[in-house]
GUBATOR-616708 format. One record per residue (C-alpha): x, y, z; residue in one letter; residue number from 1. Coordinates in Angstrom, 2 decimals. Layout:
residues N
<node xx="X" yy="Y" zz="Z" resn="A" resi="NUM"/>
...
This chain:
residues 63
<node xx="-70.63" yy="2.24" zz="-29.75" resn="X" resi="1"/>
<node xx="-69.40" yy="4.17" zz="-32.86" resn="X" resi="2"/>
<node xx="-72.07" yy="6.92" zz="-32.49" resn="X" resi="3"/>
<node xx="-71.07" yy="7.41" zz="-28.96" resn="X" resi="4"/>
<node xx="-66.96" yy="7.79" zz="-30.00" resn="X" resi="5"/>
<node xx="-68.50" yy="9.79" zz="-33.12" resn="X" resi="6"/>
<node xx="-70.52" yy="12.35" zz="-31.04" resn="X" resi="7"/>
<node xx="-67.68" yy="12.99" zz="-28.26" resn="X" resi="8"/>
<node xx="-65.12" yy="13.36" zz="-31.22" resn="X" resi="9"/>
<node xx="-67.38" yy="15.95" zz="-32.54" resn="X" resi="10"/>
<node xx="-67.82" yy="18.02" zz="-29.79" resn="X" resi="11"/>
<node xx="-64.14" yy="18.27" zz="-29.13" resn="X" resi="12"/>
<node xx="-62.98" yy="21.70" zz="-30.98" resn="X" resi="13"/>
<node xx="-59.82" yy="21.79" zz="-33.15" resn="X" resi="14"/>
<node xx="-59.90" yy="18.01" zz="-33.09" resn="X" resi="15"/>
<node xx="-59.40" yy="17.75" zz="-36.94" resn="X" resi="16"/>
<node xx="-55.79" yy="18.74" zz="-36.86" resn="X" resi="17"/>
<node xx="-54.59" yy="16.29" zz="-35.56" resn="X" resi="18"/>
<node xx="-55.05" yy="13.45" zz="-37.76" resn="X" resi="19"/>
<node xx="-52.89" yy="16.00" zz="-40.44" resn="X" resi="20"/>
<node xx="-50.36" yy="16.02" zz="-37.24" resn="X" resi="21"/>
<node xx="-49.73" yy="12.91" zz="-37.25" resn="X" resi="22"/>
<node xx="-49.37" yy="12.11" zz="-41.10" resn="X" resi="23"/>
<node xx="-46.78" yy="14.86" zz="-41.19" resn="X" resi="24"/>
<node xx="-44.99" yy="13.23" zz="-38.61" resn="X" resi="25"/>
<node xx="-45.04" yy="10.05" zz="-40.18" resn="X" resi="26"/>
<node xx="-44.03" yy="11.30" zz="-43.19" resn="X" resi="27"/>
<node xx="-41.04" yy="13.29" zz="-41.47" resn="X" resi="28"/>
<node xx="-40.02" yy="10.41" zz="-39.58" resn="X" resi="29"/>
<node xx="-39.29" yy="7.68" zz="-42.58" resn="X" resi="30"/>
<node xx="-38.08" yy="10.65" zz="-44.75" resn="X" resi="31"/>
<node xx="-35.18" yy="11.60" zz="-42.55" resn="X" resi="32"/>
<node xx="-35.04" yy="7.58" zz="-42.14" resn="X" resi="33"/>
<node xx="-34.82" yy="6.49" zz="-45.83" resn="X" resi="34"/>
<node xx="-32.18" yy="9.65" zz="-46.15" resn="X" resi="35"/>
<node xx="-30.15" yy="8.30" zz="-43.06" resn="X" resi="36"/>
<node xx="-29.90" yy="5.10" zz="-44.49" resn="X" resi="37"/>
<node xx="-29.05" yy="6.56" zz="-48.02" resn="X" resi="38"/>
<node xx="-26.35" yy="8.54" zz="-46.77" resn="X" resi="39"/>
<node xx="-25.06" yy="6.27" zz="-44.12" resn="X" resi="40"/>
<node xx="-21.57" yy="4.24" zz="-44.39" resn="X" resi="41"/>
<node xx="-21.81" yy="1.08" zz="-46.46" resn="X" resi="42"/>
<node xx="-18.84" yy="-0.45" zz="-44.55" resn="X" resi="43"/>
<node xx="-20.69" yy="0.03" zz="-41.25" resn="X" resi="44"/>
<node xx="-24.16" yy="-1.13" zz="-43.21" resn="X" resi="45"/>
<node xx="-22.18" yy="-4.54" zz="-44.37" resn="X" resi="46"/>
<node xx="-20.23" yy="-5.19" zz="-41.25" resn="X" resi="47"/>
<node xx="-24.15" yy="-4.92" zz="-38.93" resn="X" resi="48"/>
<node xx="-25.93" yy="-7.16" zz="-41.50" resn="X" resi="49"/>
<node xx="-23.20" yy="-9.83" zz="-41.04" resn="X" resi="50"/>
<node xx="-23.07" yy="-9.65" zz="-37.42" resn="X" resi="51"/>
<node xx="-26.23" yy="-11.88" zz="-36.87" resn="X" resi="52"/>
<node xx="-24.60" yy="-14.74" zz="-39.03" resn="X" resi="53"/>
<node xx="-20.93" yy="-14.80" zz="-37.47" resn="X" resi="54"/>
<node xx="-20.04" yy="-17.91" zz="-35.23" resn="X" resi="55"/>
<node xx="-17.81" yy="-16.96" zz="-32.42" resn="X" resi="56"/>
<node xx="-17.23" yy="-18.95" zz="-29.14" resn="X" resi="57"/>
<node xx="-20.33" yy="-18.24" zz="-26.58" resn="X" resi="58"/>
<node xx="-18.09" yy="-19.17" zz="-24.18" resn="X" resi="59"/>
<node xx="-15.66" yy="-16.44" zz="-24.51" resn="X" resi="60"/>
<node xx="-18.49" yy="-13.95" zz="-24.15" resn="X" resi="61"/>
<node xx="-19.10" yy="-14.84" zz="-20.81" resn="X" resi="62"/>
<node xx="-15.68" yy="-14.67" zz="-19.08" resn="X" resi="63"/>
């Protein structure tokens, strides 16, 4: 099975750029991510990683 994947991947032309596509996007994407979370509020980064754990009435929710 991996010689016939091997073979058509060979025959394709230009096919080689696009494994260096996609580790440049990957290594755009969690740059700009680490930077956004570097530079982002640290009010706004508290008050979101206590919202899971706060115990409010469900039933208040709802109405």
């Amino acid at each position: 099975m991996l010689k016939f994947i091997k073979h058509h991947m060979e025959t394709i032309m230009g096919i080689e750029i696009f494994p260096m596509i996609s580790l440049l996007i990957f290594f755009i994407f969690f740059t700009v991510l680490i930077l956004w979370v570097y530079r982002s509020d640290k009010g706004y980064n508290a008050r979101m990683a206590q919202l899971p754990l706060e115990e409010e009435d469900d039933a208040q929710l709802f109405n």
